[in-house]
C-alpha positions as MATLAB code, in Angstrom:
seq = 'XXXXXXXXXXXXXXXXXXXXXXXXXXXXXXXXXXXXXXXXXXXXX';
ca = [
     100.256  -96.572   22.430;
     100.451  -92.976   22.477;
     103.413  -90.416   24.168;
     104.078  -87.310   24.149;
     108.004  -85.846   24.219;
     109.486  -82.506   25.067;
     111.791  -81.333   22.410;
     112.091  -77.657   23.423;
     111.726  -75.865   26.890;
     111.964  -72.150   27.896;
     112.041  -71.297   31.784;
     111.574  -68.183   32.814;
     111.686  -66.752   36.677;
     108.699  -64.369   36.214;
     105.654  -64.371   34.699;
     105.899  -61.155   33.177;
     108.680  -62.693   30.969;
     107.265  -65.452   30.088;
     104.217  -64.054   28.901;
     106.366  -61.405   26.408;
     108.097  -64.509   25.370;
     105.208  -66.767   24.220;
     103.660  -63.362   22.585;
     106.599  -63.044   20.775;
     106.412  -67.217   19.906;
     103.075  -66.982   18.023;
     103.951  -64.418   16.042;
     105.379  -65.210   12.171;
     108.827  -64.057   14.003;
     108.698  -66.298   16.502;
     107.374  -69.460   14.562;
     109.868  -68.865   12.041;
     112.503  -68.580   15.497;
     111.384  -71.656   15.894;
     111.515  -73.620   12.996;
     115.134  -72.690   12.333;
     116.395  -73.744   15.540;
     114.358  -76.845   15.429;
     114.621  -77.485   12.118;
     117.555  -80.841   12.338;
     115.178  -82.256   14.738;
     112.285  -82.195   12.744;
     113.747  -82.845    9.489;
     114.817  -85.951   11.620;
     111.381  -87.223   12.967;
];
């Protein structure tokens, strides 16, 4: 059986954030962002 799990969520109340946000998340920057602050829980899956 399959699942899926959320292990990180942004909310934002407009969508003119959110959109500079996710820009900013597919960028080396923002993957490296990422994969610092995520890094425990990956290491530990």
């Amino acid at each position: 059986m399959f699942y899926e799990e959320i292990i990180y969520y942004e909310a934002y109340r407009n969508e003119k954030d959110a959109r500079a946000r996710e820009r900013f998340l597919k960028t080396g920057w923002g993957r490296n962002y990422l994969k610092k602050n995520l890094k425990n829980f990956l290491d530990y899956t």
